[in-house]
N, C-alpha and C positions, 0 to 999 in steps of 0.2 A: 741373729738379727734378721737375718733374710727369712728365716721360716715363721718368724713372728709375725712379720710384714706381708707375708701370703696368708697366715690366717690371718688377718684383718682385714685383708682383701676380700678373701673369701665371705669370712661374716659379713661386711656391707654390701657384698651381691648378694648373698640369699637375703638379708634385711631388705633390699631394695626390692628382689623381686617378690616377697611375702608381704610386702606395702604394697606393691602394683595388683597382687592377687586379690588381696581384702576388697580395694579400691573397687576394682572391678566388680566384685562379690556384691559389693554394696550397691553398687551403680545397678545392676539389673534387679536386686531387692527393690529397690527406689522406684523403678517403674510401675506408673499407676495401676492398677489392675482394672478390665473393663468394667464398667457398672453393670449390675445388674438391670435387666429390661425389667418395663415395669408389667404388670398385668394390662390385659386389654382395655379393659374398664378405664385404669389412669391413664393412658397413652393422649396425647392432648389431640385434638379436630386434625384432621387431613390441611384444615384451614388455617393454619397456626402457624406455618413456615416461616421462620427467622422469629420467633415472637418464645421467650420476649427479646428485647430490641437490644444490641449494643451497642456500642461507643457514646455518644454524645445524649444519643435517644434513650438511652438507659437512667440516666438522673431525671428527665423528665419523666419514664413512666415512673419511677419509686418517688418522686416528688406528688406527683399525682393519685398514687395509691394512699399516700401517707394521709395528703386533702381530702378523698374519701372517706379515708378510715375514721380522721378528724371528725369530719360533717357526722357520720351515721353513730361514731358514739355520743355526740353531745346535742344528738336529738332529744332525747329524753330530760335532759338537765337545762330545760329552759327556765331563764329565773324572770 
């Protein structure tokens, strides 16, 4: 009985620490990888710091793009 009781022991420590191994294994897969820089050409103005905008400022500018977007396609579809 007692040596049955130490392998069982045994097996849930290596189970325990081959859980903790994967865990881990996965946790630094999961780390994002840096993006790629873009070419000079797309790199946005020297001018453009914080833009575009987040928190609060962020729904108004894609509200405002979208009003744009609105206006410049239904130019043409005047009835």
């Amino acid at each position: 009985m007692l040596i049955l009781l130490a392998l069982v022991t045994v097996g849930f420590v290596a189970e325990v620490l081959w859980v903790r191994r994967v865990r881990k294994r996965r946790r630094a897969d999961a780390v994002a990888p840096e993006p790629a820089q873009l070419p000079a050409d797309d790199q946005p103005p020297s001018s453009a710091v914080g833009w575009p905008p987040g928190g609060a400022a962020f729904t108004t500018y894609v509200d405002d793009g979208f009003t744009a977007l609105d206006a410049y396609l239904s130019e043409d579809s005047t009835s």
